[in-house]
Backbone atoms as SQL, in Angstrom:
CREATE TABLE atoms (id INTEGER PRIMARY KEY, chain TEXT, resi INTEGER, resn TEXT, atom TEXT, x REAL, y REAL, z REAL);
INSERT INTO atoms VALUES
  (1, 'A', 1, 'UNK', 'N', 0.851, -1.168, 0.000),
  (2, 'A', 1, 'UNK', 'CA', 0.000, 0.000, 0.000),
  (3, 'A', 1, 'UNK', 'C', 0.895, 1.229, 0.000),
  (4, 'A', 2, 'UNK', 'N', 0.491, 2.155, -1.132),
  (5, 'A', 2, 'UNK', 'CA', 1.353, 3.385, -1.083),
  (6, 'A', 2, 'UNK', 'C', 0.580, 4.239, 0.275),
  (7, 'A', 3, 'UNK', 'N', 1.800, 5.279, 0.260),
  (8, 'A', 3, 'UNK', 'CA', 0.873, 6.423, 1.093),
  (9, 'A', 3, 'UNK', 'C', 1.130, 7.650, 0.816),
  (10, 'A', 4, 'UNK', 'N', 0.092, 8.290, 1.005),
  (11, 'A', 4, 'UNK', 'CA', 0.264, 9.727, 0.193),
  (12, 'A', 4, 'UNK', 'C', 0.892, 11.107, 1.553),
  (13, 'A', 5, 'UNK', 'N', 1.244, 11.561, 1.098),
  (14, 'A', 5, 'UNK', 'CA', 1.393, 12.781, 1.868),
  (15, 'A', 5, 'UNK', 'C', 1.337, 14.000, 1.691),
  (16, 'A', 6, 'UNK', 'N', 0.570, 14.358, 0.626),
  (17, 'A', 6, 'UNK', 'CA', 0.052, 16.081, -0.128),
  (18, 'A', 6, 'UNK', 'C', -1.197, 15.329, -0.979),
  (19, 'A', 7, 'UNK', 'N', -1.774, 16.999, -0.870),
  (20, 'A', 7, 'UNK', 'CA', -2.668, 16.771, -1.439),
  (21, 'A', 7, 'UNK', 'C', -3.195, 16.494, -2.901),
  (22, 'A', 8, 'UNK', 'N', -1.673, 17.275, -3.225),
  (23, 'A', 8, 'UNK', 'CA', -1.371, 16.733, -4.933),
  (24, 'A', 8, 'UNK', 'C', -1.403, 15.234, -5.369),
  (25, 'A', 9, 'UNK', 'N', -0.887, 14.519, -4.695),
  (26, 'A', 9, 'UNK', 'CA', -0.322, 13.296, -4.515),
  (27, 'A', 9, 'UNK', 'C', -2.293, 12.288, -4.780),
  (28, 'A', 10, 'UNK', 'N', -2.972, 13.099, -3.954),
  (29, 'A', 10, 'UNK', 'CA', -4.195, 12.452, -3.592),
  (30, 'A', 10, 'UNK', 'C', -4.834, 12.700, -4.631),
  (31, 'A', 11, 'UNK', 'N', -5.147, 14.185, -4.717),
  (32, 'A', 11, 'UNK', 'CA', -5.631, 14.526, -6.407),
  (33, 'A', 11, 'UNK', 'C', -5.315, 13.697, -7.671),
  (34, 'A', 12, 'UNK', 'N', -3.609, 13.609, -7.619),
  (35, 'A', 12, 'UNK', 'CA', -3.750, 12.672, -8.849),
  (36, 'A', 12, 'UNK', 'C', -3.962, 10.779, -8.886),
  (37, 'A', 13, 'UNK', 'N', -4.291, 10.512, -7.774),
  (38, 'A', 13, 'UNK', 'CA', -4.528, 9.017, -7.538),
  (39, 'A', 13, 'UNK', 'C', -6.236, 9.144, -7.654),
  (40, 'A', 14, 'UNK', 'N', -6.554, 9.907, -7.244),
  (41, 'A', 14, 'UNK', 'CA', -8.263, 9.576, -7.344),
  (42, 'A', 14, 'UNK', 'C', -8.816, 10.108, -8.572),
  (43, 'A', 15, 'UNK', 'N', -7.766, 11.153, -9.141),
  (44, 'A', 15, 'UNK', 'CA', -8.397, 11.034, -10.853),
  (45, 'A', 15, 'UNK', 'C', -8.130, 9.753, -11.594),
  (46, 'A', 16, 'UNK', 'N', -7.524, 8.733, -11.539),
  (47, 'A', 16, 'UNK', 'CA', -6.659, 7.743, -12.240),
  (48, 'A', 16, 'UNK', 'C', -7.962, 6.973, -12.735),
  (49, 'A', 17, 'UNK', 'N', -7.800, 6.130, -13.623),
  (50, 'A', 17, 'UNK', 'CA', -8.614, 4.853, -14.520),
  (51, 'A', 17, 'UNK', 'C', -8.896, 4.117, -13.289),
  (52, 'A', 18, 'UNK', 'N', -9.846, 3.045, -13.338),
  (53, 'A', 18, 'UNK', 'CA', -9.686, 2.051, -12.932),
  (54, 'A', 18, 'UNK', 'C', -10.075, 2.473, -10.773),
  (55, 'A', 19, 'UNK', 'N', -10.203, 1.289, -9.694),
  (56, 'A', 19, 'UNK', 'CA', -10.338, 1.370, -8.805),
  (57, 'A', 19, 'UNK', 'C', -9.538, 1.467, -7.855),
  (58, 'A', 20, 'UNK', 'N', -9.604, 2.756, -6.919),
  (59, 'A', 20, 'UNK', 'CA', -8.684, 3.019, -6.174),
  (60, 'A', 20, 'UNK', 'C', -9.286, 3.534, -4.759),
  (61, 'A', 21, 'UNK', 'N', -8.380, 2.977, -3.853),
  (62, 'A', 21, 'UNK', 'CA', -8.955, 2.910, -2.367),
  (63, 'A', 21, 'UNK', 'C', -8.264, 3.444, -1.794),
  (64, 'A', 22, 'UNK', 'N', -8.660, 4.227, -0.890),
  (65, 'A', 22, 'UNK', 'CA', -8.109, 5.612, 0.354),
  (66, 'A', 22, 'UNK', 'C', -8.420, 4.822, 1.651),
  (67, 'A', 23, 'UNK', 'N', -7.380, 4.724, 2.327),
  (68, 'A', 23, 'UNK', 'CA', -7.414, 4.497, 3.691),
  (69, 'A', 23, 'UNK', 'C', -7.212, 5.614, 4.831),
  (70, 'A', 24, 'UNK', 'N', -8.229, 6.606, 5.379),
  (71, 'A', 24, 'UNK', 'CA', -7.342, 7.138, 6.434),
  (72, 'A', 24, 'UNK', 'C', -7.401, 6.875, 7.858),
  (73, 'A', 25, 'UNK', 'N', -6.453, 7.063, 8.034),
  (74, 'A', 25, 'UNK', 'CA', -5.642, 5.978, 9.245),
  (75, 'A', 25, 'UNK', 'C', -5.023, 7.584, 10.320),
  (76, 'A', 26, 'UNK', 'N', -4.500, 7.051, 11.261),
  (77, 'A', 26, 'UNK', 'CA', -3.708, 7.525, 12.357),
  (78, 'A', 26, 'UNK', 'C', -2.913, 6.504, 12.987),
  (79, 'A', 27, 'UNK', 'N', -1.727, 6.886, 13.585),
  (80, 'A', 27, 'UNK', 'CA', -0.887, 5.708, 14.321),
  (81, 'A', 27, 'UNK', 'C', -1.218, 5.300, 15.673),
  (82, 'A', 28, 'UNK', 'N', -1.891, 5.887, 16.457),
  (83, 'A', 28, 'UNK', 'CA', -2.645, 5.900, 17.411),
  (84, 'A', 28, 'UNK', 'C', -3.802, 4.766, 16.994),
  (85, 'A', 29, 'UNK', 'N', -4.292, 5.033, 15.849),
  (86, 'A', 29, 'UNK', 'CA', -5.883, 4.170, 15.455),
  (87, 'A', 29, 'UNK', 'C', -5.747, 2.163, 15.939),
  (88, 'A', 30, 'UNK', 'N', -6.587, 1.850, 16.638),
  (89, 'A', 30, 'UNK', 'CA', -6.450, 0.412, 16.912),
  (90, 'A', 30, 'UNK', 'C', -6.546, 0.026, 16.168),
  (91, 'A', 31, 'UNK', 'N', -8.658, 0.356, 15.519),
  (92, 'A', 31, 'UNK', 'CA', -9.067, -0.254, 15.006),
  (93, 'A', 31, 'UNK', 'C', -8.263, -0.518, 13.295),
  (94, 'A', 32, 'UNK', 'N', -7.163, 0.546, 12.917),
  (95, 'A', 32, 'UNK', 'CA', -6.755, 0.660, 11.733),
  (96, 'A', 32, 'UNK', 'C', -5.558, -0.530, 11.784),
  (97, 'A', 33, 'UNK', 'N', -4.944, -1.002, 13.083),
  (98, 'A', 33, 'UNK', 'CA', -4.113, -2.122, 12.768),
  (99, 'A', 33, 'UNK', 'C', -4.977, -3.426, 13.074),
  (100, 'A', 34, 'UNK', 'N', -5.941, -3.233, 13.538),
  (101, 'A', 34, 'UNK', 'CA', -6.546, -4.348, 13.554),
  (102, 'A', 34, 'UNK', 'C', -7.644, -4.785, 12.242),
  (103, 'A', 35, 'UNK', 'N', -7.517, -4.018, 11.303),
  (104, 'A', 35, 'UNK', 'CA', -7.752, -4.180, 9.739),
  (105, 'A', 35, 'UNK', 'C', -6.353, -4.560, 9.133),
  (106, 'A', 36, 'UNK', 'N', -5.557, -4.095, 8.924),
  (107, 'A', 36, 'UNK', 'CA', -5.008, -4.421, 8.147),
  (108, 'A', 36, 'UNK', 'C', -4.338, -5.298, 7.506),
  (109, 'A', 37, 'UNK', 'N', -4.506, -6.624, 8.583),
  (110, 'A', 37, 'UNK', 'CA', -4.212, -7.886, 7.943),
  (111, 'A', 37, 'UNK', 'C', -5.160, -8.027, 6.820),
  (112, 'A', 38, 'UNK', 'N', -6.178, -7.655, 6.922),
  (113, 'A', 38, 'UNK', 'CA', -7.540, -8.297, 6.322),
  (114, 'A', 38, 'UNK', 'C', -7.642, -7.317, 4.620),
  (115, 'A', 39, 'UNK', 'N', -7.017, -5.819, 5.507),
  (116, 'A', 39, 'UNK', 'CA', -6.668, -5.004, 3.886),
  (117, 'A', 39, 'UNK', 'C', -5.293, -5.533, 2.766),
  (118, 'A', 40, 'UNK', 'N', -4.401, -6.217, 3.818),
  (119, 'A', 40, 'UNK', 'CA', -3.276, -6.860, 2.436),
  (120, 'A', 40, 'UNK', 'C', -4.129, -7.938, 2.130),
  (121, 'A', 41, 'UNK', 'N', -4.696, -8.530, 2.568),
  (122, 'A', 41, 'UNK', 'CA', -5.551, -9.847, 1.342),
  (123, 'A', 41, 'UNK', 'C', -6.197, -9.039, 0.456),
  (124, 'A', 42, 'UNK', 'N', -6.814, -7.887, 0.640),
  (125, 'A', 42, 'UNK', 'CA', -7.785, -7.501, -0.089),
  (126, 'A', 42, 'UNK', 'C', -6.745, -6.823, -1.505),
  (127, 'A', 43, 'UNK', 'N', -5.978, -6.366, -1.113),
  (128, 'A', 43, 'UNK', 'CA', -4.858, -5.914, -1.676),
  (129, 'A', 43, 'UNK', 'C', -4.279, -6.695, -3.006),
  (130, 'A', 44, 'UNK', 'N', -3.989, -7.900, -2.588),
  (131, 'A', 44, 'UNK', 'CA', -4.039, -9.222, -3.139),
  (132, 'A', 44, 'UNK', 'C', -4.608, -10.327, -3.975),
  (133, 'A', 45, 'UNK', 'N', -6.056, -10.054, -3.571),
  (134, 'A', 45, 'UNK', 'CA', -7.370, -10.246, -4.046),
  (135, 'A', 45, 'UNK', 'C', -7.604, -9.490, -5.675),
  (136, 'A', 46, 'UNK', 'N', -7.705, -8.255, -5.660),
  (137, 'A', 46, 'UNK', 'CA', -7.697, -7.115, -6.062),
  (138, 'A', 46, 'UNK', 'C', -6.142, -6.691, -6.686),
  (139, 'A', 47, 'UNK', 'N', -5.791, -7.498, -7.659),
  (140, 'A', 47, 'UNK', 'CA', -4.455, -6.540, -8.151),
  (141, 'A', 47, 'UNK', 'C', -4.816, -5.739, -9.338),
  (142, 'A', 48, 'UNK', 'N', -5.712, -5.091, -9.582),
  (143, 'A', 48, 'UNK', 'CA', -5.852, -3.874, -10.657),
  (144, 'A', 48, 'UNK', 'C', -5.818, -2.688, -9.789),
  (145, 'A', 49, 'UNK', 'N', -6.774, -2.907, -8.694),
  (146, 'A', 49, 'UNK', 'CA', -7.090, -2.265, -7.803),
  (147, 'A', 49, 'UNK', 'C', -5.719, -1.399, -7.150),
  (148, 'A', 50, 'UNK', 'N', -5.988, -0.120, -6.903),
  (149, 'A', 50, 'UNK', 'CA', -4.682, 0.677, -6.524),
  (150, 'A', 50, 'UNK', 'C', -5.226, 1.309, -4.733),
  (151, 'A', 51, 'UNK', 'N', -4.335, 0.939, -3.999),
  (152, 'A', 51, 'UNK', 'CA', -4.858, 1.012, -1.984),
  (153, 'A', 51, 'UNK', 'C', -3.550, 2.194, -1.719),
  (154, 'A', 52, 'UNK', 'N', -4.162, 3.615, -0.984),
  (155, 'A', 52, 'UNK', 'CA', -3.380, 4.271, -0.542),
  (156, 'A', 52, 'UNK', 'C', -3.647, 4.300, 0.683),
  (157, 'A', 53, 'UNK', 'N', -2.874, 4.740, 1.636),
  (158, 'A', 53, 'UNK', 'CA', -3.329, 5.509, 2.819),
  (159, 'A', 53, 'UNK', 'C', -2.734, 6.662, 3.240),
  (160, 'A', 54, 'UNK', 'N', -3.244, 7.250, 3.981),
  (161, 'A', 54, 'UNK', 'CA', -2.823, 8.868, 4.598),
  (162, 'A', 54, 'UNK', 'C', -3.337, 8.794, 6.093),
  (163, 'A', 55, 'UNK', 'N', -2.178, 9.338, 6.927),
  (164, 'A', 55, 'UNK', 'CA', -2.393, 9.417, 8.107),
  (165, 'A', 55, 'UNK', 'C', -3.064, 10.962, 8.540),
  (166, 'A', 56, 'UNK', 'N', -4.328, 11.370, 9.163),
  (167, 'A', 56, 'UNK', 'CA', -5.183, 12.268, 9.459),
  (168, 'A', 56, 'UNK', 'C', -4.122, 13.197, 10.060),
  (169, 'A', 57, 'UNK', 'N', -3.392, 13.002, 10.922),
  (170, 'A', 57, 'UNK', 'CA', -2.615, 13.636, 11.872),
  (171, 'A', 57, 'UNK', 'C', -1.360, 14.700, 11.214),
  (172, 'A', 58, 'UNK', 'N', -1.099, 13.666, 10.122),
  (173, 'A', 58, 'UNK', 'CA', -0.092, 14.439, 9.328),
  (174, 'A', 58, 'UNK', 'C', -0.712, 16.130, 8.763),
  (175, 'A', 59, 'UNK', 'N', 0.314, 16.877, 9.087),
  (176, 'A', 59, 'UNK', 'CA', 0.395, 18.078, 8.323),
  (177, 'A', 59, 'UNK', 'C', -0.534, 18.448, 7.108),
  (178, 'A', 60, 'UNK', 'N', 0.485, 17.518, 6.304),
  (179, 'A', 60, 'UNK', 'CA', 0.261, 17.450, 4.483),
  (180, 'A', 60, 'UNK', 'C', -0.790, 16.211, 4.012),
  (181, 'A', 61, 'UNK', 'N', -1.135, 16.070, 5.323),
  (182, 'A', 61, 'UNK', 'CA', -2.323, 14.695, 4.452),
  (183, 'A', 61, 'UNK', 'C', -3.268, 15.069, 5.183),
  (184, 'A', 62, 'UNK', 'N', -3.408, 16.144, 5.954),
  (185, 'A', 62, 'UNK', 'CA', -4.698, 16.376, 6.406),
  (186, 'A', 62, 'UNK', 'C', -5.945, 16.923, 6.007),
  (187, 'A', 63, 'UNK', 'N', -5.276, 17.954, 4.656),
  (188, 'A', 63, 'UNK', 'CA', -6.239, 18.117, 3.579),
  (189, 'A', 63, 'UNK', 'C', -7.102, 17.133, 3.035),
  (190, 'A', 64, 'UNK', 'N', -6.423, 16.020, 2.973),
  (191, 'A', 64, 'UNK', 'CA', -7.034, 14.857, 2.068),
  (192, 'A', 64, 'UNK', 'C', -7.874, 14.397, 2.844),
  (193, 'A', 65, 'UNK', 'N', -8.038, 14.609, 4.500),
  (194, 'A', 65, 'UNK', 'CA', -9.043, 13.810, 4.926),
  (195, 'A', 65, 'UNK', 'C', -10.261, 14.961, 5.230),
  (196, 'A', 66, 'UNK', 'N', -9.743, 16.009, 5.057),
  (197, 'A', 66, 'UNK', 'CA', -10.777, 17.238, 5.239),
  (198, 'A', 66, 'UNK', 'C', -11.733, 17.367, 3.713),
  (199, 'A', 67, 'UNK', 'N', -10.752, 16.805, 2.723),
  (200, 'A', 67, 'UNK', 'CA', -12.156, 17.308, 1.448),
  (201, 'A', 67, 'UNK', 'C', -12.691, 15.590, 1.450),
  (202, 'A', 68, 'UNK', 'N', -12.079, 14.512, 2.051),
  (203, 'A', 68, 'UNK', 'CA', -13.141, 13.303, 1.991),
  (204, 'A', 68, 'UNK', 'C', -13.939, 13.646, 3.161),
  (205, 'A', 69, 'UNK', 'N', -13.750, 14.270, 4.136),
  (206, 'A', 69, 'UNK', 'CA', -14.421, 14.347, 5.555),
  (207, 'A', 69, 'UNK', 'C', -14.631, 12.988, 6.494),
  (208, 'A', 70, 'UNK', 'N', -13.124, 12.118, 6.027),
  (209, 'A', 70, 'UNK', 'CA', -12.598, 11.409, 7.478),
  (210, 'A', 70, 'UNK', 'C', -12.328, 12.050, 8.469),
  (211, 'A', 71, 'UNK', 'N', -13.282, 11.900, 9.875),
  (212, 'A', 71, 'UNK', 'CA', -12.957, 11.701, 10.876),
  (213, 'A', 71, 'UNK', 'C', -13.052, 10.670, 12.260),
  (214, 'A', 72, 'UNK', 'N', -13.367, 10.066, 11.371),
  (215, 'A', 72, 'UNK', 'CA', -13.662, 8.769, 12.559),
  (216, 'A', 72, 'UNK', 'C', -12.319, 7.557, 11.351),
  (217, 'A', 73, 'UNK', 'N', -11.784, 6.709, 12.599),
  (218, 'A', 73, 'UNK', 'CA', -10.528, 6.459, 11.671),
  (219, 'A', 73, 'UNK', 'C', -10.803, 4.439, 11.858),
  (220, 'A', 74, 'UNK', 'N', -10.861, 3.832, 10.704),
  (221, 'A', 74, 'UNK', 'CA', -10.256, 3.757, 9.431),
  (222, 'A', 74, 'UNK', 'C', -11.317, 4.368, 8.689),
  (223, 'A', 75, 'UNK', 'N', -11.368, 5.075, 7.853),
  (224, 'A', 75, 'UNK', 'CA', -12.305, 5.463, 6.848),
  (225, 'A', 75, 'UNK', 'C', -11.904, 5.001, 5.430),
  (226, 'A', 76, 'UNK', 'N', -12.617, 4.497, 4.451),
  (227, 'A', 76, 'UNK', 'CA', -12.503, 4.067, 2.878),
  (228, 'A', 76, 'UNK', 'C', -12.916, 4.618, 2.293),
  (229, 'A', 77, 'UNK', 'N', -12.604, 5.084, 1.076),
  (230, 'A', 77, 'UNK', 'CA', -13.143, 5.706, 0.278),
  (231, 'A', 77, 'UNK', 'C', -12.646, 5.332, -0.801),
  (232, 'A', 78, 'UNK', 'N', -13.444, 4.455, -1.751),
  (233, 'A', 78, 'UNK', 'CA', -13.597, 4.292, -2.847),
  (234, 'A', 78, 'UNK', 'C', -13.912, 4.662, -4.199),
  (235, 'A', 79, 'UNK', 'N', -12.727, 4.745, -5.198),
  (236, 'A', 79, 'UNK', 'CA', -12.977, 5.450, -6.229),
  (237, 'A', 79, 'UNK', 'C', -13.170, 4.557, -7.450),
  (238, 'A', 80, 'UNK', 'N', -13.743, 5.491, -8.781),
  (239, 'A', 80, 'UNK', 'CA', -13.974, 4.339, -9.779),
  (240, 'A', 80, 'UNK', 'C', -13.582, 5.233, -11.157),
  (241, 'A', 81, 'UNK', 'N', -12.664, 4.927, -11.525),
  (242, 'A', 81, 'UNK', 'CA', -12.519, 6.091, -12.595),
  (243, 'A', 81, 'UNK', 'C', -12.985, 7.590, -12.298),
  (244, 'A', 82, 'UNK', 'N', -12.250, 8.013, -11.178),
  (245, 'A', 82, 'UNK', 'CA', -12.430, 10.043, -10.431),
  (246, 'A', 82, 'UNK', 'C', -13.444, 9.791, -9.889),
  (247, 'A', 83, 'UNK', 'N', -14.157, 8.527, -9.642),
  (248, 'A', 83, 'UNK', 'CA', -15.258, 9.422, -8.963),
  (249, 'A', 83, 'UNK', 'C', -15.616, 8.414, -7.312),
  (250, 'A', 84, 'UNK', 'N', -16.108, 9.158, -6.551),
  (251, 'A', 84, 'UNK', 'CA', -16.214, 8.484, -5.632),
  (252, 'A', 84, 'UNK', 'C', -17.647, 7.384, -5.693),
  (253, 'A', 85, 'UNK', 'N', -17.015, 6.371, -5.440),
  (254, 'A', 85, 'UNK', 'CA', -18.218, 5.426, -5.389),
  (255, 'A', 85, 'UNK', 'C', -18.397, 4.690, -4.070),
  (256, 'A', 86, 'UNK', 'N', -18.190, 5.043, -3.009),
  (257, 'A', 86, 'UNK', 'CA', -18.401, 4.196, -1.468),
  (258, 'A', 86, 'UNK', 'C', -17.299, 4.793, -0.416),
  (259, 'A', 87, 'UNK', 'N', -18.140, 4.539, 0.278),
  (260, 'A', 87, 'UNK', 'CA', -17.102, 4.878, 1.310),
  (261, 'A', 87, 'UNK', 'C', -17.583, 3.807, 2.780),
  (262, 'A', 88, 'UNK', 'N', -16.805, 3.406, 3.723),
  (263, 'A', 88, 'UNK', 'CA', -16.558, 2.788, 4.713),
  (264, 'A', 88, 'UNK', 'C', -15.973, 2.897, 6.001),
  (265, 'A', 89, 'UNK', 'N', -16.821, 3.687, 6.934),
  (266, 'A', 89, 'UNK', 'CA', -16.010, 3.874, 8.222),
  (267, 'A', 89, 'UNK', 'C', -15.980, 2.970, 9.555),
  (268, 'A', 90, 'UNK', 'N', -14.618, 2.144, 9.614),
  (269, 'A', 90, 'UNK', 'CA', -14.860, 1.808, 10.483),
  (270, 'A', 90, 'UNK', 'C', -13.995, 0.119, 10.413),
  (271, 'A', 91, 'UNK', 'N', -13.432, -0.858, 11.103),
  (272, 'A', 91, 'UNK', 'CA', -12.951, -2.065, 10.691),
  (273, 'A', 91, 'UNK', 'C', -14.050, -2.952, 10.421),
  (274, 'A', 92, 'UNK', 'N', -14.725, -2.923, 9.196),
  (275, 'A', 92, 'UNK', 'CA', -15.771, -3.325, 8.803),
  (276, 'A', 92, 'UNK', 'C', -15.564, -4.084, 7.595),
  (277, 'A', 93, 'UNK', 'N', -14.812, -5.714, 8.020),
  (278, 'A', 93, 'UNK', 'CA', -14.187, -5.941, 6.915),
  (279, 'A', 93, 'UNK', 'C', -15.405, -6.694, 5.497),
  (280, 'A', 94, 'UNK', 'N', -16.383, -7.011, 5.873),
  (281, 'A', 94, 'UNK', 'CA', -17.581, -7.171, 4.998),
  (282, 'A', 94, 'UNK', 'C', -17.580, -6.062, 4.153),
  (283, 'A', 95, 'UNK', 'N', -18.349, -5.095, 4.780),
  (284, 'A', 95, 'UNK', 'CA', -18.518, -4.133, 3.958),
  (285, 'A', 95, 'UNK', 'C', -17.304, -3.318, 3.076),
  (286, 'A', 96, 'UNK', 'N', -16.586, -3.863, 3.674),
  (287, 'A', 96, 'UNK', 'CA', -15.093, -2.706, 2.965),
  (288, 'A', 96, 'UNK', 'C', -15.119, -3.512, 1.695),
  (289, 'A', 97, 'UNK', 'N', -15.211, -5.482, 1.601),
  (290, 'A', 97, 'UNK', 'CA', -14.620, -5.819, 0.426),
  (291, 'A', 97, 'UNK', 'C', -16.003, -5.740, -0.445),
  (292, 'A', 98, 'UNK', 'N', -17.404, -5.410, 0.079),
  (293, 'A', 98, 'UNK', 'CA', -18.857, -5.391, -0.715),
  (294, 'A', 98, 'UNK', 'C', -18.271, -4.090, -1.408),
  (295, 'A', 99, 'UNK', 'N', -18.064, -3.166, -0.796),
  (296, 'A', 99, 'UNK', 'CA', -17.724, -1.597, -1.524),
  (297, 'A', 99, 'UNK', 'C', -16.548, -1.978, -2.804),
  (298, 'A', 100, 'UNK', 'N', -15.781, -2.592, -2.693),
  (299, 'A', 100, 'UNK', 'CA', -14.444, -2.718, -3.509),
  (300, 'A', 100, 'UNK', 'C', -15.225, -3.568, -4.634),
  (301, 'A', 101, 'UNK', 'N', -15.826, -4.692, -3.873),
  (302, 'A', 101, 'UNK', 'CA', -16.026, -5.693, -5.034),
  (303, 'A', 101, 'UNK', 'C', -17.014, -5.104, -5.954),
  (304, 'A', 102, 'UNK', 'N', -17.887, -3.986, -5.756),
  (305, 'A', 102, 'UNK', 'CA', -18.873, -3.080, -6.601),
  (306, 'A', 102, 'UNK', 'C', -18.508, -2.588, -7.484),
  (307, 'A', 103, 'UNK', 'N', -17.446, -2.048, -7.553),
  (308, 'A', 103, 'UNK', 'CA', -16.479, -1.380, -8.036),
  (309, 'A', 103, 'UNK', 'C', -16.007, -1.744, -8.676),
  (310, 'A', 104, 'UNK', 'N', -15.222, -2.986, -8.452),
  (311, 'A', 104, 'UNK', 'CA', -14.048, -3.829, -9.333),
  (312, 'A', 104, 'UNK', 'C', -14.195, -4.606, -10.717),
  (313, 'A', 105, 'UNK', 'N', -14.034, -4.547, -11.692),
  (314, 'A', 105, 'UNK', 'CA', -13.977, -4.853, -12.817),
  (315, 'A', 105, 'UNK', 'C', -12.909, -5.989, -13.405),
  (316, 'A', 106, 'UNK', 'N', -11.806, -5.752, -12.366),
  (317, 'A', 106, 'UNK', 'CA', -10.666, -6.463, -13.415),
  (318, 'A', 106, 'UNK', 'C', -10.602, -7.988, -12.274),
  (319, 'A', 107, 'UNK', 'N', -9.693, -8.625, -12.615),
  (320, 'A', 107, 'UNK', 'CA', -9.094, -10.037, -12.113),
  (321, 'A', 107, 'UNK', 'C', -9.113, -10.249, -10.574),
  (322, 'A', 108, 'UNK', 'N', -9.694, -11.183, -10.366),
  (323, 'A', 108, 'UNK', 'CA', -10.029, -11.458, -8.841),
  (324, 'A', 108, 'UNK', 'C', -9.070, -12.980, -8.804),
  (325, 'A', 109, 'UNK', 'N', -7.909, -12.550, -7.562),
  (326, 'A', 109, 'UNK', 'CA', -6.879, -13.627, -7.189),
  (327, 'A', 109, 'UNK', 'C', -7.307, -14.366, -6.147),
  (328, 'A', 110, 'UNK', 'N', -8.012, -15.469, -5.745),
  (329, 'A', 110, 'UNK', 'CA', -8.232, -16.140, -4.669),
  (330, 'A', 110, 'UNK', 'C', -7.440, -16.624, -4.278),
  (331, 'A', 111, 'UNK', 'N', -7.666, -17.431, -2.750),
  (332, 'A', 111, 'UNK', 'CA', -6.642, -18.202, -2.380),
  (333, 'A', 111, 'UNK', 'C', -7.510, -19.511, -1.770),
  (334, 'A', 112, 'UNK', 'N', -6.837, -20.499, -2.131),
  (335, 'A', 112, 'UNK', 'CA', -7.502, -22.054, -2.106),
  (336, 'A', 112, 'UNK', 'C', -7.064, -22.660, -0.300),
  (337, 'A', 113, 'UNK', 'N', -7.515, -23.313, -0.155),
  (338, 'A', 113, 'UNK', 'CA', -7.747, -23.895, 1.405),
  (339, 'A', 113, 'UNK', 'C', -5.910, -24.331, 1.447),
  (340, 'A', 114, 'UNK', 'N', -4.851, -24.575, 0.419),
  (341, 'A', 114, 'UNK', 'CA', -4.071, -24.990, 0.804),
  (342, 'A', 114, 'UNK', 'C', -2.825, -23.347, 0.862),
  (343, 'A', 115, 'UNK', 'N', -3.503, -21.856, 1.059),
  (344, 'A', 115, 'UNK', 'CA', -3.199, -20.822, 0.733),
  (345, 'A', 115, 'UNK', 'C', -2.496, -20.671, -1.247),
  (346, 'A', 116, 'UNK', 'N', -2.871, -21.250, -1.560),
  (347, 'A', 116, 'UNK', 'CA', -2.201, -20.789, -3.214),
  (348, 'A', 116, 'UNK', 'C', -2.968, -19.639, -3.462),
  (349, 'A', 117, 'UNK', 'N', -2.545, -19.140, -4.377),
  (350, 'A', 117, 'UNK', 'CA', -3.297, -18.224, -5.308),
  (351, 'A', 117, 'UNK', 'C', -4.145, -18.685, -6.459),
  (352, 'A', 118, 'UNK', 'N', -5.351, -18.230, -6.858),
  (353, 'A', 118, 'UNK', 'CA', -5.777, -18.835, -7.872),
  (354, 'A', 118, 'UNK', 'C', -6.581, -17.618, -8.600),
  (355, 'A', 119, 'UNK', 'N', -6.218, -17.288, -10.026),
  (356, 'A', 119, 'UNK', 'CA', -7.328, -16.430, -10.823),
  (357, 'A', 119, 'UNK', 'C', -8.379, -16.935, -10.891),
  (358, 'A', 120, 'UNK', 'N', -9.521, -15.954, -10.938),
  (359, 'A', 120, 'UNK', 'CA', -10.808, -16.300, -11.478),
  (360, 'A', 120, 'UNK', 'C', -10.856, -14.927, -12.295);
């Protein structure tokens, strides 16, 4: 997962093709490490799919959570070609991958009971 730190940076990831996911987070946030095992599968799952995050606290990434209006932390926000299509507050790992999978268009990587990877 990249992470952004200006607001430029954010601007040009959420104009981009294709589906892209905003995480904002804080280092303090529990509930944000207690997702994130569950966000690298999704990560994984999802390789067209592009996952940033920005920490609220920061300086230069605080813009980015002021024009999504994260404040309750993990927040998602889901994009689909510029535009916002979902958003998700909260370690809500159902709904985070219902929002993504709405979205998602390209190659879905599973993983089989013996952990492999498998396309569908």
């Amino acid at each position: 997962m990249e992470e952004l730190h200006d607001h430029v940076s954010y601007l040009k990831a959420s104009d981009a093709d294709g589906v892209t996911v905003f995480e904002a987070t804080t280092t303090w946030c529990s509930q944000c490490k207690a997702i994130a095992p569950f966000v690298a599968k999704l990560i994984k799952k999802y390789p067209e799919a592009r996952f940033y995050n920005y920490d609220t606290d920061s300086v230069s990434a605080g813009a980015i959570a002021q024009e999504l209006g994260a404040n309750l932390m993990p927040t998602f926000h889901i994009f689909k070609d510029g535009m916002l299509q979902d958003s998700v507050t909260g370690a809500k790992a159902k709904e985070l991958e219902k929002a993504i999978s709405d979205a998602y268009t390209g190659k879905i990587v599973e993983e089989d009971e013996g952990g492999e990877h498998v396309e569908n």
